[in-house]
CHARMM-style PDB file with segment names, atoms N, HN, CA, C and O in Angstrom:
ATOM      1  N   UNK     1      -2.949  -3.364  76.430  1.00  0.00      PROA
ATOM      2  CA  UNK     1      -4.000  -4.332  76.332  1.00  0.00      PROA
ATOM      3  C   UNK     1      -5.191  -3.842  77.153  1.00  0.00      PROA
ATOM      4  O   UNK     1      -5.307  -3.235  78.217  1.00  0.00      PROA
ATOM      5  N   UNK     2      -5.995  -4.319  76.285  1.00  0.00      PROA
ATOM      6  HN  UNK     2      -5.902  -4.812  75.420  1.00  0.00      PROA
ATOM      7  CA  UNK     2      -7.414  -3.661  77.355  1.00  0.00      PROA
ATOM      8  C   UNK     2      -8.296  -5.138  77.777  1.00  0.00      PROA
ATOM      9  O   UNK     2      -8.135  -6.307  77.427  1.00  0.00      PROA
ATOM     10  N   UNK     3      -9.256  -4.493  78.663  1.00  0.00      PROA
ATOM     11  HN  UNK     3      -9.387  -3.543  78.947  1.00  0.00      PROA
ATOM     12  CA  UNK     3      -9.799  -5.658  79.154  1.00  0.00      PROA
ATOM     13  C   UNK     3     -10.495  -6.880  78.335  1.00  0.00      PROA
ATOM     14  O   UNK     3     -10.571  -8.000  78.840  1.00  0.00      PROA
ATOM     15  N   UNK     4     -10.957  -6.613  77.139  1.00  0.00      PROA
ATOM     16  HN  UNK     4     -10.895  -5.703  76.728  1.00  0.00      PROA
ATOM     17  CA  UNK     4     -11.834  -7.271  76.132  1.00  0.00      PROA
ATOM     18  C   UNK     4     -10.520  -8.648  75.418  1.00  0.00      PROA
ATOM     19  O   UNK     4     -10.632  -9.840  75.129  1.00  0.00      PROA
ATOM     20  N   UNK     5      -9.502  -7.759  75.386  1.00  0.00      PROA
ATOM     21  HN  UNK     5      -9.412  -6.791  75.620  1.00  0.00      PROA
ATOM     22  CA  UNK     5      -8.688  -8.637  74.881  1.00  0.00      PROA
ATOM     23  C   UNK     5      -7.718  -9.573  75.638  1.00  0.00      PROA
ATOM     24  O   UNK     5      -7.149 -10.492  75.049  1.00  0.00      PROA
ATOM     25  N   UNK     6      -7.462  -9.218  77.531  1.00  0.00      PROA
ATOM     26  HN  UNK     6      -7.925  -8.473  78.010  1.00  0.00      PROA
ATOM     27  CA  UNK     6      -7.231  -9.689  78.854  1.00  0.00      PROA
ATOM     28  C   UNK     6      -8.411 -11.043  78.616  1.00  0.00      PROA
ATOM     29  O   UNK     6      -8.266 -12.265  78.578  1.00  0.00      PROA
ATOM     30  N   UNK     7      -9.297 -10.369  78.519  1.00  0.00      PROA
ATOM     31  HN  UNK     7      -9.415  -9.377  78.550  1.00  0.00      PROA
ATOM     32  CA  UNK     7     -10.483 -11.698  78.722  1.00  0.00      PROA
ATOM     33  C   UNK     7     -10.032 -13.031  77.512  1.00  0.00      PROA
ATOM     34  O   UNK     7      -9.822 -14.173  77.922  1.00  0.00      PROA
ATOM     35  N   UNK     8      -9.968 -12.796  76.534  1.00  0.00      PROA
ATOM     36  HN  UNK     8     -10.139 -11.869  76.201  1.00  0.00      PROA
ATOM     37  CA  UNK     8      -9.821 -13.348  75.614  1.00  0.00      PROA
ATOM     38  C   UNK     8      -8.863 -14.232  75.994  1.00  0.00      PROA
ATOM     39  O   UNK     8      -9.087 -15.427  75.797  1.00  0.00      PROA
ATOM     40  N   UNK     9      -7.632 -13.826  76.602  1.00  0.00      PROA
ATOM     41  HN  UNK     9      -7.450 -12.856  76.761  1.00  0.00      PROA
ATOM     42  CA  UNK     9      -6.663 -14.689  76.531  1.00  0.00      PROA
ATOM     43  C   UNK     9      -7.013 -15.354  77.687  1.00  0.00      PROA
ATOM     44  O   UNK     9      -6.865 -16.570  77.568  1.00  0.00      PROA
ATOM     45  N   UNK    10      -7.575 -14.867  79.154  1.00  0.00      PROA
ATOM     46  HN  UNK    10      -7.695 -13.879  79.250  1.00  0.00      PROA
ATOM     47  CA  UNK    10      -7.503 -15.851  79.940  1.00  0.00      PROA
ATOM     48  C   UNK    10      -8.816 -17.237  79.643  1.00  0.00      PROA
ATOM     49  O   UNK    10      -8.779 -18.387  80.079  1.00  0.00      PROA
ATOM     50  N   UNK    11      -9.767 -16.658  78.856  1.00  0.00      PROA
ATOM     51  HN  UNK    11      -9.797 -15.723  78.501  1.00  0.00      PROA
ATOM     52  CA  UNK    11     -10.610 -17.229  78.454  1.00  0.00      PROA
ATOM     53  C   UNK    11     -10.171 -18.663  77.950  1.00  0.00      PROA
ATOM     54  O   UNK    11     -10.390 -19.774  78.431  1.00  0.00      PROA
ATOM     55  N   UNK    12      -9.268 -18.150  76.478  1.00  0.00      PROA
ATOM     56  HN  UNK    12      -9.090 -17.247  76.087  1.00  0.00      PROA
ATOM     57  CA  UNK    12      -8.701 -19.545  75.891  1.00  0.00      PROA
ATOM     58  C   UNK    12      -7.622 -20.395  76.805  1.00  0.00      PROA
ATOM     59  O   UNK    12      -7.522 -21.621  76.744  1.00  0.00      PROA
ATOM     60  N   UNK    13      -6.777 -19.489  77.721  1.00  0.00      PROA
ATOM     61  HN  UNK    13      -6.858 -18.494  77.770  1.00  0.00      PROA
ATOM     62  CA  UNK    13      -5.629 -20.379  78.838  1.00  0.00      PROA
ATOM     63  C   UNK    13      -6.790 -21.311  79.239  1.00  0.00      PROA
ATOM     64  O   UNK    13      -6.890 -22.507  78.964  1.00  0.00      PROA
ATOM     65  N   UNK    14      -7.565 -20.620  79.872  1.00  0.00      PROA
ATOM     66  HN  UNK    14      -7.484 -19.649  80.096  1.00  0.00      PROA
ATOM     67  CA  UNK    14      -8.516 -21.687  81.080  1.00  0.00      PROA
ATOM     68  C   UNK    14      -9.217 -22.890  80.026  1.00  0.00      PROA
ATOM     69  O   UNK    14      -9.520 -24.051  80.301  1.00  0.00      PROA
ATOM     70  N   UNK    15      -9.316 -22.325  79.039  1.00  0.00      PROA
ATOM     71  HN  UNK    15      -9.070 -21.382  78.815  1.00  0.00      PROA
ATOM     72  CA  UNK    15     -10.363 -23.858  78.110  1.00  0.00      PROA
ATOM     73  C   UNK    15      -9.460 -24.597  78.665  1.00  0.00      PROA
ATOM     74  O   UNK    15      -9.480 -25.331  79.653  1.00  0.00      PROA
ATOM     75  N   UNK    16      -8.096 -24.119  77.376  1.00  0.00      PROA
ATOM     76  HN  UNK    16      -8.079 -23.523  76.574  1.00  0.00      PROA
ATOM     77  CA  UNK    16      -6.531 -25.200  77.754  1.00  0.00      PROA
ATOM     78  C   UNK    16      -6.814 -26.078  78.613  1.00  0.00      PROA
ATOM     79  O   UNK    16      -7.384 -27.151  78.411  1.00  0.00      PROA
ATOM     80  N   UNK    17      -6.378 -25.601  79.713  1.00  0.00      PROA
ATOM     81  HN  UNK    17      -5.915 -24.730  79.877  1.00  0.00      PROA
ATOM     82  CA  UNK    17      -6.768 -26.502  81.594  1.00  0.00      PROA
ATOM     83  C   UNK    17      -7.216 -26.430  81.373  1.00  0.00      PROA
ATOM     84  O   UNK    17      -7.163 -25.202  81.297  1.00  0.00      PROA
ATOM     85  N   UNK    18      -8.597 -26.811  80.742  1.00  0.00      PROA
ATOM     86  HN  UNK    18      -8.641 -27.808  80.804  1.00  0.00      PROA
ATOM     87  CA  UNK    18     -10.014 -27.336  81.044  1.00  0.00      PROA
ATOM     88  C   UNK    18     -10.621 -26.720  82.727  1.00  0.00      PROA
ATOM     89  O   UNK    18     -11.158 -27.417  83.589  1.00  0.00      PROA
ATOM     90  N   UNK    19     -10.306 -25.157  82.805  1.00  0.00      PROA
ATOM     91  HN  UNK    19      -9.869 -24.591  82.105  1.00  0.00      PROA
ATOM     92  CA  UNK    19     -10.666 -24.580  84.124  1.00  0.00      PROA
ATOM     93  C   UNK    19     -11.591 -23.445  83.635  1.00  0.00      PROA
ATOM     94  O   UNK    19     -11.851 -23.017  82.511  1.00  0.00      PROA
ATOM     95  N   UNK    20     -12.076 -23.040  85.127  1.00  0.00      PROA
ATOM     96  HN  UNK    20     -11.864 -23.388  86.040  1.00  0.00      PROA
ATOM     97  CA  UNK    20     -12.255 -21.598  84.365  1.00  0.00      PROA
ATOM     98  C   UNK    20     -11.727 -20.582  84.740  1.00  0.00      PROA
ATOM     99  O   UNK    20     -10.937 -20.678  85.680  1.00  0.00      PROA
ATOM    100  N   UNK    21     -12.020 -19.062  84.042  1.00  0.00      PROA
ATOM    101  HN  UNK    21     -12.661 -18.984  83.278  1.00  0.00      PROA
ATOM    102  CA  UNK    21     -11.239 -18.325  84.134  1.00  0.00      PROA
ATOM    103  C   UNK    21     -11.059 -17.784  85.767  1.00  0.00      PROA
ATOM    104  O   UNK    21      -9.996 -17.203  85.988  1.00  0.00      PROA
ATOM    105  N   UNK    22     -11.867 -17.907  86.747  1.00  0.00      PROA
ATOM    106  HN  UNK    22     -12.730 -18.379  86.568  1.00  0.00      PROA
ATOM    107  CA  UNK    22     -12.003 -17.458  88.570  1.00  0.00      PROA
ATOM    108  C   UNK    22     -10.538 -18.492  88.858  1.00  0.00      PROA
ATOM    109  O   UNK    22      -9.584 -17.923  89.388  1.00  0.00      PROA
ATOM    110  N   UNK    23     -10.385 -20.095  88.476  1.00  0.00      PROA
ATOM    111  HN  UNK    23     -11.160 -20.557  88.046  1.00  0.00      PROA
ATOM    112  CA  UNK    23      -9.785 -20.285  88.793  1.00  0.00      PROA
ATOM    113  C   UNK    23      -8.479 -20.260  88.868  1.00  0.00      PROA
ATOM    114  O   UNK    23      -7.719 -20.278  89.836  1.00  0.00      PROA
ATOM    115  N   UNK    24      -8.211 -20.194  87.141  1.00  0.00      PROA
ATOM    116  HN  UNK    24      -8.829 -20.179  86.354  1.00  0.00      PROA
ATOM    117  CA  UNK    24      -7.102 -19.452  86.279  1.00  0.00      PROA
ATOM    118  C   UNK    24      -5.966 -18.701  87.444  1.00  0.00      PROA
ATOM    119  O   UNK    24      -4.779 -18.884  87.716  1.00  0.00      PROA
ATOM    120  N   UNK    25      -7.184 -17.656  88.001  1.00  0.00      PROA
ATOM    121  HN  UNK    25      -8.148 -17.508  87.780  1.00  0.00      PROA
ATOM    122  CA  UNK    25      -6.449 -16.624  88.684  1.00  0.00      PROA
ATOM    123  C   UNK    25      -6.059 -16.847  89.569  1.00  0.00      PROA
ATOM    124  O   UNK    25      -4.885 -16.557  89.801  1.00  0.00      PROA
ATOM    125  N   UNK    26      -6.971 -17.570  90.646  1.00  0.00      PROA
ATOM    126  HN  UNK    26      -7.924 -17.805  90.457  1.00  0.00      PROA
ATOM    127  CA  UNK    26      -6.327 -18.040  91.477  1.00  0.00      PROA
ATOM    128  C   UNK    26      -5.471 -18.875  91.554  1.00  0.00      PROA
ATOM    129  O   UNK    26      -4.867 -18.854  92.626  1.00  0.00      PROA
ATOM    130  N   UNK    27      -5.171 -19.597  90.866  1.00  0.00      PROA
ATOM    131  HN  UNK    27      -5.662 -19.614  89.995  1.00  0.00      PROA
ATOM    132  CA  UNK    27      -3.821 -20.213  90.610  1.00  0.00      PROA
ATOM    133  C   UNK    27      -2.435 -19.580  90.164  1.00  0.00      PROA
ATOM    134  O   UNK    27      -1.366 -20.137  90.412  1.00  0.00      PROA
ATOM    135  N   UNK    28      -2.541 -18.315  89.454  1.00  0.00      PROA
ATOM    136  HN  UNK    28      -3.410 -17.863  89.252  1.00  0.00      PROA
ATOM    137  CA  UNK    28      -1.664 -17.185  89.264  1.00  0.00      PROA
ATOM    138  C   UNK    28      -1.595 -16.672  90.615  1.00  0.00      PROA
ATOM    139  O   UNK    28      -0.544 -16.183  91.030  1.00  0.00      PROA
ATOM    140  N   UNK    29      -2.378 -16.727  91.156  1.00  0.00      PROA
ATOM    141  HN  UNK    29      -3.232 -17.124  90.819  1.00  0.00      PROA
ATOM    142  CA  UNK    29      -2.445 -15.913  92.948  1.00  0.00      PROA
ATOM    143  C   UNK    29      -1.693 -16.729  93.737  1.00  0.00      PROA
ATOM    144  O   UNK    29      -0.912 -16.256  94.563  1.00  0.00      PROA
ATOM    145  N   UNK    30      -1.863 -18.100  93.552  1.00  0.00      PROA
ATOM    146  HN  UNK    30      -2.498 -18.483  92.882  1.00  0.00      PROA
ATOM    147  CA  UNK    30      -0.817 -18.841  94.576  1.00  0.00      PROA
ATOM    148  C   UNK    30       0.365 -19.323  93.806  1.00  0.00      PROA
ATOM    149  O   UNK    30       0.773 -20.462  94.033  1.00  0.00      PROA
ATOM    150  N   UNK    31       0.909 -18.634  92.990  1.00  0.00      PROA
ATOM    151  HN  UNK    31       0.578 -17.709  92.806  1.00  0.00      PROA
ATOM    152  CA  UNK    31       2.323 -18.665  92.389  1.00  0.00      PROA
ATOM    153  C   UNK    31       2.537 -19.728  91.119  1.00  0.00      PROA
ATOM    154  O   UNK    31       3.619 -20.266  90.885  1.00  0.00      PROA
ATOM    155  N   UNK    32       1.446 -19.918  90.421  1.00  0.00      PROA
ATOM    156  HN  UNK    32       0.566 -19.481  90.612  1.00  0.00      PROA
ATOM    157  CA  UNK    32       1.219 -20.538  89.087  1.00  0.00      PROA
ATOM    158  C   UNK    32       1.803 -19.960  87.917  1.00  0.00      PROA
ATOM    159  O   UNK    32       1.253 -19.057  87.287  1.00  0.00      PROA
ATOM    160  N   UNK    33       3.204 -20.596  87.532  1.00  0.00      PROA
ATOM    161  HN  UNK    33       3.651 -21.330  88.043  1.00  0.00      PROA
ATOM    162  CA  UNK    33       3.835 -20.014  86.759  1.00  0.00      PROA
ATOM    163  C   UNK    33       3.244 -19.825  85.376  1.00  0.00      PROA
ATOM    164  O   UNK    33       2.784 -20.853  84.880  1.00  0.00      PROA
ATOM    165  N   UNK    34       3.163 -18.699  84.641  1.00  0.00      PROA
ATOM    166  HN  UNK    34       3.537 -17.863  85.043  1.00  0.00      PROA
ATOM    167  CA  UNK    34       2.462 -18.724  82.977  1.00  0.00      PROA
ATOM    168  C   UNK    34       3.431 -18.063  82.674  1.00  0.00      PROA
ATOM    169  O   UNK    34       4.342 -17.589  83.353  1.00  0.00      PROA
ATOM    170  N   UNK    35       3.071 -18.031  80.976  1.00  0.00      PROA
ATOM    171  HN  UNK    35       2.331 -18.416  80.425  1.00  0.00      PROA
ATOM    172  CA  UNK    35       3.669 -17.449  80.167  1.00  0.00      PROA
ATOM    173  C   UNK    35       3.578 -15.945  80.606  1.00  0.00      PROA
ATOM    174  O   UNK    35       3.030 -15.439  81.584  1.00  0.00      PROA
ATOM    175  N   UNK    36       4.432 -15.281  79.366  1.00  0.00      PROA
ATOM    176  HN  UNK    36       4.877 -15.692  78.570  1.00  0.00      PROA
ATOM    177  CA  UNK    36       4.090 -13.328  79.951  1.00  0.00      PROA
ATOM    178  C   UNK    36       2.844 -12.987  79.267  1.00  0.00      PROA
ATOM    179  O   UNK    36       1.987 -12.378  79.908  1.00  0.00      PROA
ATOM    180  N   UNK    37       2.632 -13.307  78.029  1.00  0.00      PROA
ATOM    181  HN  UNK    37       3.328 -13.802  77.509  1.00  0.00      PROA
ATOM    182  CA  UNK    37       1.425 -13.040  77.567  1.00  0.00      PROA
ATOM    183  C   UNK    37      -0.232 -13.084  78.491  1.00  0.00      PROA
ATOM    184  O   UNK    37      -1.310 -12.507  78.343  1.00  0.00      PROA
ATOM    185  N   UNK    38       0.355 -14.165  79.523  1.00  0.00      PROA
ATOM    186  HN  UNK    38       1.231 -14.633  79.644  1.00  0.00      PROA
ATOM    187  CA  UNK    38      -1.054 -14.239  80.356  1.00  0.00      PROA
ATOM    188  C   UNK    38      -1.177 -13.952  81.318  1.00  0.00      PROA
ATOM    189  O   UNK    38      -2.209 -13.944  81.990  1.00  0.00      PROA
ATOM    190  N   UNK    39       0.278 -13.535  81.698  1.00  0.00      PROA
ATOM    191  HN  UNK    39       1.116 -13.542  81.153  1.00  0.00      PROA
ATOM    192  CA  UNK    39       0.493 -12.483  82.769  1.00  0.00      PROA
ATOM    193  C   UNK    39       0.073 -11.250  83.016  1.00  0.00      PROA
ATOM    194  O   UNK    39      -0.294 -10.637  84.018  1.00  0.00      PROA
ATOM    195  N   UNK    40       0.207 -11.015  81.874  1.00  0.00      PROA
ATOM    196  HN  UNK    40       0.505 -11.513  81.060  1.00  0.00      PROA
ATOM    197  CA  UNK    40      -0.120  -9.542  81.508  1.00  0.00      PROA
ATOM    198  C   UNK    40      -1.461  -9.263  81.103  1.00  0.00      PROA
ATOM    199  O   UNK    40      -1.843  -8.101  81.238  1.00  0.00      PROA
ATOM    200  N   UNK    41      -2.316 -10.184  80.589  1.00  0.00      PROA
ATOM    201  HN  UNK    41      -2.006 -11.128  80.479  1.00  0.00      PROA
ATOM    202  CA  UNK    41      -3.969 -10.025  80.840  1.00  0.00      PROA
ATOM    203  C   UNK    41      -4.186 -10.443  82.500  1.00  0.00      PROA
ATOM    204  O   UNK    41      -4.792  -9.537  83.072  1.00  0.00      PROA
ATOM    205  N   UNK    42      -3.890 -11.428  83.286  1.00  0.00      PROA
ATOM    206  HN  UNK    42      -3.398 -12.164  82.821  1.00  0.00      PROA
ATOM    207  CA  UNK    42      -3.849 -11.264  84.476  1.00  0.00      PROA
ATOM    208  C   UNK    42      -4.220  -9.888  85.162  1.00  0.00      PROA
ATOM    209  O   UNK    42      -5.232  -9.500  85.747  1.00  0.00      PROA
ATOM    210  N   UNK    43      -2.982  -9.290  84.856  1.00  0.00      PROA
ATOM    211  HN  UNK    43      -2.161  -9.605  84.380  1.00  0.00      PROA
ATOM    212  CA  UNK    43      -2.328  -7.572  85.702  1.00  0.00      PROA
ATOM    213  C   UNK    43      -3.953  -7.385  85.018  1.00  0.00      PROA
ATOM    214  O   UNK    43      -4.928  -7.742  85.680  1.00  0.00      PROA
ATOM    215  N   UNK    44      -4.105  -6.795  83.648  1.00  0.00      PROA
ATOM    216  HN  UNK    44      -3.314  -6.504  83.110  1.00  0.00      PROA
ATOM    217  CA  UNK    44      -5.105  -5.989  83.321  1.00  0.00      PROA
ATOM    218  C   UNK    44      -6.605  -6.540  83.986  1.00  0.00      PROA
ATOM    219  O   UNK    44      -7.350  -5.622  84.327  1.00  0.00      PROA
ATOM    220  N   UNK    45      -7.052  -7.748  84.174  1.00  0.00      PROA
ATOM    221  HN  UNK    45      -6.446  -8.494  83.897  1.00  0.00      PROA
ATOM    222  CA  UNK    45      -7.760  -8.318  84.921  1.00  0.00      PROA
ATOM    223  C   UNK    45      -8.035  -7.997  86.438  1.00  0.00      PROA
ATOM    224  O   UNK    45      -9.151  -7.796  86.919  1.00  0.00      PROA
ATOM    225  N   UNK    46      -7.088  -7.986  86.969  1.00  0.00      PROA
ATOM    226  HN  UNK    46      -6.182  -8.150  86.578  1.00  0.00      PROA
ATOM    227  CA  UNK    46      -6.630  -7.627  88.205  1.00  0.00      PROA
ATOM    228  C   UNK    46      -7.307  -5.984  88.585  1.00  0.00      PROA
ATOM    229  O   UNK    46      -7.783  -5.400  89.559  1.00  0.00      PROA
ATOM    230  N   UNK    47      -6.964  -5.682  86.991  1.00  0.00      PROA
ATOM    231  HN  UNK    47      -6.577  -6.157  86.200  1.00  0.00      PROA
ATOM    232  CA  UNK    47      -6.769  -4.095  87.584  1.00  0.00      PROA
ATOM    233  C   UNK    47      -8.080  -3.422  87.377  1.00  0.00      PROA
ATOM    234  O   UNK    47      -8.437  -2.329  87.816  1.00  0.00      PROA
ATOM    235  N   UNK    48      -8.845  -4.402  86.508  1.00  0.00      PROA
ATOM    236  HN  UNK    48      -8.555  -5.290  86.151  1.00  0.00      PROA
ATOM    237  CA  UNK    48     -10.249  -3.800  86.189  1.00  0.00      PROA
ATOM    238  C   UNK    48     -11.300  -4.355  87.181  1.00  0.00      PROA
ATOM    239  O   UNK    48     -12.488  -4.072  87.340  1.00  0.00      PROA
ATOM    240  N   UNK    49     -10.243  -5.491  87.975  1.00  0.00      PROA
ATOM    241  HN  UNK    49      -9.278  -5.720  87.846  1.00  0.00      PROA
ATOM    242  CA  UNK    49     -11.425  -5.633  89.781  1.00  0.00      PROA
ATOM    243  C   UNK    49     -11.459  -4.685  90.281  1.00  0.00      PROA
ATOM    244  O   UNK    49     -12.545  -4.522  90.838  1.00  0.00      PROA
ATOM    245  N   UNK    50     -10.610  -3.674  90.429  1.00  0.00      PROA
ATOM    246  HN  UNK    50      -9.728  -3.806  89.977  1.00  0.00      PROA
ATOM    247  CA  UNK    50     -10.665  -2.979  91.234  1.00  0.00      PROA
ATOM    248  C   UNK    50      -9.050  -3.205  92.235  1.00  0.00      PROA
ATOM    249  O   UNK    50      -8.912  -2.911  93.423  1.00  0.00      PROA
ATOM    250  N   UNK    51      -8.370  -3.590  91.641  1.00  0.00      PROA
ATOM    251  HN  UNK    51      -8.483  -3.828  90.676  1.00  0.00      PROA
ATOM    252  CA  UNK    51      -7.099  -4.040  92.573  1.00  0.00      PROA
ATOM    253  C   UNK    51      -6.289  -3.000  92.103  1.00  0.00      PROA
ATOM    254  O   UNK    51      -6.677  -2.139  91.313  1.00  0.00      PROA
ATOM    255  N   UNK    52      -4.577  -3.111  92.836  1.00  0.00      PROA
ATOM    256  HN  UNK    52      -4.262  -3.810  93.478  1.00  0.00      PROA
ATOM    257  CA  UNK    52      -3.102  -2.769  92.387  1.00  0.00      PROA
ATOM    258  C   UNK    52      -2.530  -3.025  93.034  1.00  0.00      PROA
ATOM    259  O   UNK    52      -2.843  -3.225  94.208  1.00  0.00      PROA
ATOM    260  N   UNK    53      -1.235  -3.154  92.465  1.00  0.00      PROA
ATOM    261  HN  UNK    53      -0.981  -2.991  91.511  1.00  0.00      PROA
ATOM    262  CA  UNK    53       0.094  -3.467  92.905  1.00  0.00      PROA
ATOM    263  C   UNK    53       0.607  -2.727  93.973  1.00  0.00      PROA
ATOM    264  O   UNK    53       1.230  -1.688  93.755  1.00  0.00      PROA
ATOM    265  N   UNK    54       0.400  -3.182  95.196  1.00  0.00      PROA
ATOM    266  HN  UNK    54      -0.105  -4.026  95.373  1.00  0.00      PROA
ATOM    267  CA  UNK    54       1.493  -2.639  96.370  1.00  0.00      PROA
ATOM    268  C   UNK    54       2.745  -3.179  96.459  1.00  0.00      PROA
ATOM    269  O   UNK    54       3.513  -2.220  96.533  1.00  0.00      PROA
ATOM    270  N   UNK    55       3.559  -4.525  96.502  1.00  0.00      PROA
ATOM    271  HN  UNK    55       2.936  -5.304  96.441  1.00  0.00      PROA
ATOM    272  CA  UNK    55       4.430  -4.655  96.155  1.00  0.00      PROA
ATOM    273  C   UNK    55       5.561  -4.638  97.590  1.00  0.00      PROA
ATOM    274  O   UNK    55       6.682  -5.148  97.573  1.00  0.00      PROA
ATOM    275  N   UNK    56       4.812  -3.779  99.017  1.00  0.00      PROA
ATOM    276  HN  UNK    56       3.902  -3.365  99.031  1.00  0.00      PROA
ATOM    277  CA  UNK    56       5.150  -3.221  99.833  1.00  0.00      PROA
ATOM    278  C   UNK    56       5.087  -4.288 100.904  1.00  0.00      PROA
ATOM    279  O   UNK    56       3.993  -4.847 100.989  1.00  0.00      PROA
ATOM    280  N   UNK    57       6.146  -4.735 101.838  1.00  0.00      PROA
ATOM    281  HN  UNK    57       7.034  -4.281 101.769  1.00  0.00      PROA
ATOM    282  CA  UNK    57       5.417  -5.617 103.090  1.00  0.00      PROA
ATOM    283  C   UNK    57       4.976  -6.691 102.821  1.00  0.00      PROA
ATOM    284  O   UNK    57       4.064  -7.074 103.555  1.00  0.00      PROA
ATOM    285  N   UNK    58       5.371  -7.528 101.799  1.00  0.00      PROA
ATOM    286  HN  UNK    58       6.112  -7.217 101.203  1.00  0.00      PROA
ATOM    287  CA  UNK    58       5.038  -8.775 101.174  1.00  0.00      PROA
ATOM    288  C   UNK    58       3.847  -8.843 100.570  1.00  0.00      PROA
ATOM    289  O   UNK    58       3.334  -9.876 100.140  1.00  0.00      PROA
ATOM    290  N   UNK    59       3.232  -7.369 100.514  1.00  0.00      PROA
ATOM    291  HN  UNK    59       3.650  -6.530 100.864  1.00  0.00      PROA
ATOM    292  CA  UNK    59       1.521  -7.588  99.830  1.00  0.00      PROA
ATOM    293  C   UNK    59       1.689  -7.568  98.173  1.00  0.00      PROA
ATOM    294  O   UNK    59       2.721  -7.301  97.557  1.00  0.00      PROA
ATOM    295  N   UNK    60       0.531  -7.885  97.682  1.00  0.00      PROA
ATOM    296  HN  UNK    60      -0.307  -8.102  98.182  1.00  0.00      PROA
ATOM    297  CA  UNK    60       0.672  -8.008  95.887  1.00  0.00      PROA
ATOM    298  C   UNK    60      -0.150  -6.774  95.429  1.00  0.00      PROA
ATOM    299  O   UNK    60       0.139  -5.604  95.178  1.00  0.00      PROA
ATOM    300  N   UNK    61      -1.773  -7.815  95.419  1.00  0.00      PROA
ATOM    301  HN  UNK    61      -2.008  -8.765  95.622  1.00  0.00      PROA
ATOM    302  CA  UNK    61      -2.311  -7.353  95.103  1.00  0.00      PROA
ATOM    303  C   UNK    61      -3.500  -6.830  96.211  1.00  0.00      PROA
ATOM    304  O   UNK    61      -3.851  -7.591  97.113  1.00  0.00      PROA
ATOM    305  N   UNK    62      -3.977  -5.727  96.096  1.00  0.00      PROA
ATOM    306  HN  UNK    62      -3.692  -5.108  95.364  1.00  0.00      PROA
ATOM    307  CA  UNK    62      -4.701  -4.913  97.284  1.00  0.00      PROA
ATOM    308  C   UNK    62      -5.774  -4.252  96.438  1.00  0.00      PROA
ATOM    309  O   UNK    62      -5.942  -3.922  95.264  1.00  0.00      PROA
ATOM    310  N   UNK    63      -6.590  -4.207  97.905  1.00  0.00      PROA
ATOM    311  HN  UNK    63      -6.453  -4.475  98.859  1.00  0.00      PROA
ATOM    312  CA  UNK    63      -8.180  -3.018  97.145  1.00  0.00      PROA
ATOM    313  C   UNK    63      -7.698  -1.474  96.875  1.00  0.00      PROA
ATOM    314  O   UNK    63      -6.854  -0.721  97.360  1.00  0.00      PROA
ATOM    315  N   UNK    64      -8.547  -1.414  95.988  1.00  0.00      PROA
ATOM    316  HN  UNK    64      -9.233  -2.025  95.594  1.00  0.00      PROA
ATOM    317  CA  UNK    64      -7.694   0.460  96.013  1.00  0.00      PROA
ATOM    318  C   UNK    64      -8.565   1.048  96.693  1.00  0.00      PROA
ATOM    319  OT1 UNK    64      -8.440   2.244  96.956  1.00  0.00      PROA
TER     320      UNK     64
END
């Protein structure tokens, strides 16, 4: 999945909730359970901030 289509989905989740997509995430950030499908634009979201997965020492997500 690439980012155009990441957007897309968090785009339509957040209408859903009537949120938007900044918040979307942050609610995935403090342990907001979703489906995998929006998980996985999440990750790609994530990854086109500029983040990744450390995974290490209780950290998640980190600056690269």
């Amino acid at each position: 999945m690439r980012i155009k289509g990441a957007m897309t989905i968090l785009n339509k989740r957040a209408e859903f909730f009537g949120t938007t997509v900044e918040e979307l995430v942050q609610w995935i950030d403090n342990g907001f359970d979703e489906n995998h499908t929006t998980l996985v634009a999440y990750e790609v979201y994530k990854m086109d901030q500029g983040y990744r997965w450390s995974g290490e020492n209780f950290e998640t997500w980190v600056v690269k």
